[in-house]
KOLDREN-425798 format. One record per residue: y negated, x, z of N, C-alpha, C in turn; residue number from 1. Coordinates in pm, whole numbers, plus 50000, padded with zeros to 5 digits. Atoms other than C-alpha are relative to their C-alpha. Layout:
<atoms>
nv, nu, nw, cav, cau, caw, cv, cu, cw, resi
Y, X, Z, Y, X, Z, Y, X, Z, NUM
...
</atoms>
This chain:
<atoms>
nv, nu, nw, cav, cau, caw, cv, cu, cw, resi
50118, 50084, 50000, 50000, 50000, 50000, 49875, 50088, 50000, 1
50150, 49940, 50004, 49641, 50084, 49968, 49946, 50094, 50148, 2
50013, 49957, 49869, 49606, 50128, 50315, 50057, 50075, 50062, 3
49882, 49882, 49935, 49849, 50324, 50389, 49962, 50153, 49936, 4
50052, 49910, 50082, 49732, 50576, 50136, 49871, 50022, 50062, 5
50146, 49999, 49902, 49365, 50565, 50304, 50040, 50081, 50159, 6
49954, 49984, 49846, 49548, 50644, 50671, 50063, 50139, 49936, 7
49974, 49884, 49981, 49734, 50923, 50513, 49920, 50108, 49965, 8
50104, 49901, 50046, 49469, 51101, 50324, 49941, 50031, 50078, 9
50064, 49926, 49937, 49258, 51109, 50613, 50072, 50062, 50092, 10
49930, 49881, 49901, 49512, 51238, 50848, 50020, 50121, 49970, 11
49965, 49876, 50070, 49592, 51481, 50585, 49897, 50121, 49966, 12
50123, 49913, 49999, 49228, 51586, 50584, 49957, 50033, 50131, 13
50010, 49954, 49902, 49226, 51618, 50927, 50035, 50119, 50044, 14
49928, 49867, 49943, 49520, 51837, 50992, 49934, 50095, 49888, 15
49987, 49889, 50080, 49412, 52073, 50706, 50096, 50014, 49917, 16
49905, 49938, 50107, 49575, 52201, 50413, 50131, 50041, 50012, 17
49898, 49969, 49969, 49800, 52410, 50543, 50083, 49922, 50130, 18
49947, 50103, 49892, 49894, 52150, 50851, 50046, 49912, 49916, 19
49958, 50126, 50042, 49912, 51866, 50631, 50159, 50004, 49909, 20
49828, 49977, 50075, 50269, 52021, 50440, 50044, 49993, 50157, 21
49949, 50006, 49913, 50371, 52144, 50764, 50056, 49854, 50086, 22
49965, 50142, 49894, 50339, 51813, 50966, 50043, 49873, 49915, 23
50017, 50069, 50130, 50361, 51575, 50633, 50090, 49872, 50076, 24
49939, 50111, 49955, 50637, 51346, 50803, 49952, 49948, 50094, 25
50059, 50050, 49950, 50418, 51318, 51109, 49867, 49883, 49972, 26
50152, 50058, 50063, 50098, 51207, 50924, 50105, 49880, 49909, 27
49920, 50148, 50142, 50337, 50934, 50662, 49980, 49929, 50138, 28
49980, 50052, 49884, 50440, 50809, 51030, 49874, 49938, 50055, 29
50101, 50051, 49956, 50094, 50775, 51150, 49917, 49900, 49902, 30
50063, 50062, 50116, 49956, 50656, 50857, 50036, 49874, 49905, 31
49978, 50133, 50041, 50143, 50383, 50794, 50024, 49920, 50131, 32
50026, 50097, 49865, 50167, 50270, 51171, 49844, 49945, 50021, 33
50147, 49994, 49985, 49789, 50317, 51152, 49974, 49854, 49902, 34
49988, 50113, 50084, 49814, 50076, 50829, 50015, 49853, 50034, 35
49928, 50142, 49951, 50027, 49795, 50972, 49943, 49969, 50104, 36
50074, 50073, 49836, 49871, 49756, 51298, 49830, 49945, 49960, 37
50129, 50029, 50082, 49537, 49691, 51100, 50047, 49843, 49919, 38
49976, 50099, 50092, 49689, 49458, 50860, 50105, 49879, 50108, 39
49943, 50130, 49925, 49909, 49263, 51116, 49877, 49908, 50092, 40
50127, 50062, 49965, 49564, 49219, 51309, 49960, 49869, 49899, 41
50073, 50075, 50125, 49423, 49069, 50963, 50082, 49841, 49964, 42
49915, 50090, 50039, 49747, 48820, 50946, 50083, 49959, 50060, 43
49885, 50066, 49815, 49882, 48727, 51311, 49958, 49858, 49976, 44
50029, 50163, 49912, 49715, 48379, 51283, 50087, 49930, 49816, 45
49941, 50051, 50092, 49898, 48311, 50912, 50108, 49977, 50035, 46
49896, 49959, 49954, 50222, 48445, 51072, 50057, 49885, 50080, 47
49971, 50095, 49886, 50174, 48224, 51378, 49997, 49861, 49909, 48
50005, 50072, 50153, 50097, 47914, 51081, 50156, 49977, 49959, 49
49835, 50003, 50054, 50425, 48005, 50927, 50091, 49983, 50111, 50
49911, 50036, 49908, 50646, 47991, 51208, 49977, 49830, 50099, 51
49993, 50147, 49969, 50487, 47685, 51389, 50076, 49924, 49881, 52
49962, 50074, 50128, 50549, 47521, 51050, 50193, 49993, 49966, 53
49850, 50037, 49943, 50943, 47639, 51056, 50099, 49966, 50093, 54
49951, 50049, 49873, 51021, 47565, 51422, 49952, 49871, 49992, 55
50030, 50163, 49948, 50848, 47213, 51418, 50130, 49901, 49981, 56
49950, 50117, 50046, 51051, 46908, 51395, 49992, 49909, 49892, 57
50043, 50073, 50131, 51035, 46721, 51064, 49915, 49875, 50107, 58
50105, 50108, 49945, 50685, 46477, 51077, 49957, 50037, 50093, 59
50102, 49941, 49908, 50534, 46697, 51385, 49913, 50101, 49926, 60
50114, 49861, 50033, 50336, 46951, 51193, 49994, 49927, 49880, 61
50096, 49993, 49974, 50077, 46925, 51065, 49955, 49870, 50111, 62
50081, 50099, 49890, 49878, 46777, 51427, 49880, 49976, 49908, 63
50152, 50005, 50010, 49542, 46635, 51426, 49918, 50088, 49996, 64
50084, 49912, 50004, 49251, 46872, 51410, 49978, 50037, 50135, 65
50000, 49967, 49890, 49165, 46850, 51756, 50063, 50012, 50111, 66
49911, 49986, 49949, 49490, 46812, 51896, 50044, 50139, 50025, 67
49978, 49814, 50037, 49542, 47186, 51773, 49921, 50072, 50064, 68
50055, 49892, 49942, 49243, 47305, 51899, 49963, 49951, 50161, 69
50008, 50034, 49858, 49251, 47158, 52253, 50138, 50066, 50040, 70
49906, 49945, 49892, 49652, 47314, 52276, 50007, 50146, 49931, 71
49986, 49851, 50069, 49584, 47642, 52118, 49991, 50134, 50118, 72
50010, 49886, 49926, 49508, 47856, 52372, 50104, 49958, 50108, 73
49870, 50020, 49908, 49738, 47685, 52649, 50146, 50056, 49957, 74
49827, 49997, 50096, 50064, 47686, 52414, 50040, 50124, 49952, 75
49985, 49856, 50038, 50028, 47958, 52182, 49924, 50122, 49970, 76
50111, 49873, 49947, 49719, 48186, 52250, 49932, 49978, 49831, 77
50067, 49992, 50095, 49629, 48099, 51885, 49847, 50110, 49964, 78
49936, 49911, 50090, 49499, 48304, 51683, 50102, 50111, 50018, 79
49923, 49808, 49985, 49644, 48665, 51808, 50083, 49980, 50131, 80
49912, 50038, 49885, 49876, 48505, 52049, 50180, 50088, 49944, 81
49816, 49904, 50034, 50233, 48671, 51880, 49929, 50122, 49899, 82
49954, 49897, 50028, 50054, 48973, 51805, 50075, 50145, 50015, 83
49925, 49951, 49900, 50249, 49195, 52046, 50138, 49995, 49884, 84
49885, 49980, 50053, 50511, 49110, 51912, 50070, 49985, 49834, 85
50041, 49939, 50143, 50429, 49118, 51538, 50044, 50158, 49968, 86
49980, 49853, 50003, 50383, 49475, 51613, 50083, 50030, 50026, 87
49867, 49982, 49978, 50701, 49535, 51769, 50086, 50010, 49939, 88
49935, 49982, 50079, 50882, 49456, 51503, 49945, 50052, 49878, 89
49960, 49893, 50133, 50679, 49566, 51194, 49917, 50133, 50012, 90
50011, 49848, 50020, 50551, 49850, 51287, 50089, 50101, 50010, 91
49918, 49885, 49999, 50845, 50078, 51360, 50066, 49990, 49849, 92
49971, 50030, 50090, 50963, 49900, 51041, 49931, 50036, 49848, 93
50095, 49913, 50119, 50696, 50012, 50811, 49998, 50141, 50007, 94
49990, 49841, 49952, 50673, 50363, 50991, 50129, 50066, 49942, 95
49923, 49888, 50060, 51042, 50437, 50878, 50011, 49962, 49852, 96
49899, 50028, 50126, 51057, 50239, 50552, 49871, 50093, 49934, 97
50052, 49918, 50116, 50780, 50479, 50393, 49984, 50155, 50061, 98
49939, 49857, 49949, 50897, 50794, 50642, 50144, 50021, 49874, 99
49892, 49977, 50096, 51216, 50776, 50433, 49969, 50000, 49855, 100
50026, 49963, 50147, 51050, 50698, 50085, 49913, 50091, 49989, 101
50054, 49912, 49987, 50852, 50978, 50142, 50077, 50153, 50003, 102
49914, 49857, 49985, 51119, 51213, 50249, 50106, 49983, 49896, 103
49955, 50009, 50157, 51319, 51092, 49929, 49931, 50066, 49869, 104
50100, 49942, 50122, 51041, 51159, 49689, 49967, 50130, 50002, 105
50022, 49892, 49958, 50965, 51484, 49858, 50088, 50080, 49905, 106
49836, 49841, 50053, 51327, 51667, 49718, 49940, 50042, 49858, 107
</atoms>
């Protein structure tokens, strides 16, 4: 992704030239955890959206307008209420799936 490319370049301009071979699997690692934790921010309240929507009961979802926003913060912390655990799962998940296409492309 775009972003991910942005996160590694500057890490890679951080460490330096000669750091940035050396450490190269560290910086992919950071640089795409750096990525995803940005972009899950940007898309915890779609996430949360999609899942209300497959846990409901057929004919409970979509509520009223203000039904939603009177149990949003009680129920499910709406917006950034499952981002915790967003991150949990895709960040270690992004971190190795472009640690490995990285250390593939590398040979």
């Amino acid at each position: 992704t775009i972003e991910h490319q942005v996160f590694k370049d500057y890490y890679m301009n951080l460490a330096g030239e000669d750091n940035a071979y050396k450490y190269r699997g560290a910086i992919y690692l950071a640089g795409s955890a750096s990525a995803e934790f940005f972009a899950d921010i940007a898309l915890c309240p779609m996430e949360m959206v999609k899942v209300k929507i497959q846990t409901s009961p057929p004919g409970t979802f979509p509520v009223n307008f203000q039904a939603a926003m009177a149990a949003r913060d009680k129920i499910t912390g709406f917006p950034f209420g499952s981002v915790y655990p967003l991150w949990a799962r895709q960040i270690p998940y992004t971190m190795a799936k472009f640690y490995f296409l990285y250390l593939k492309t590398d040979e």
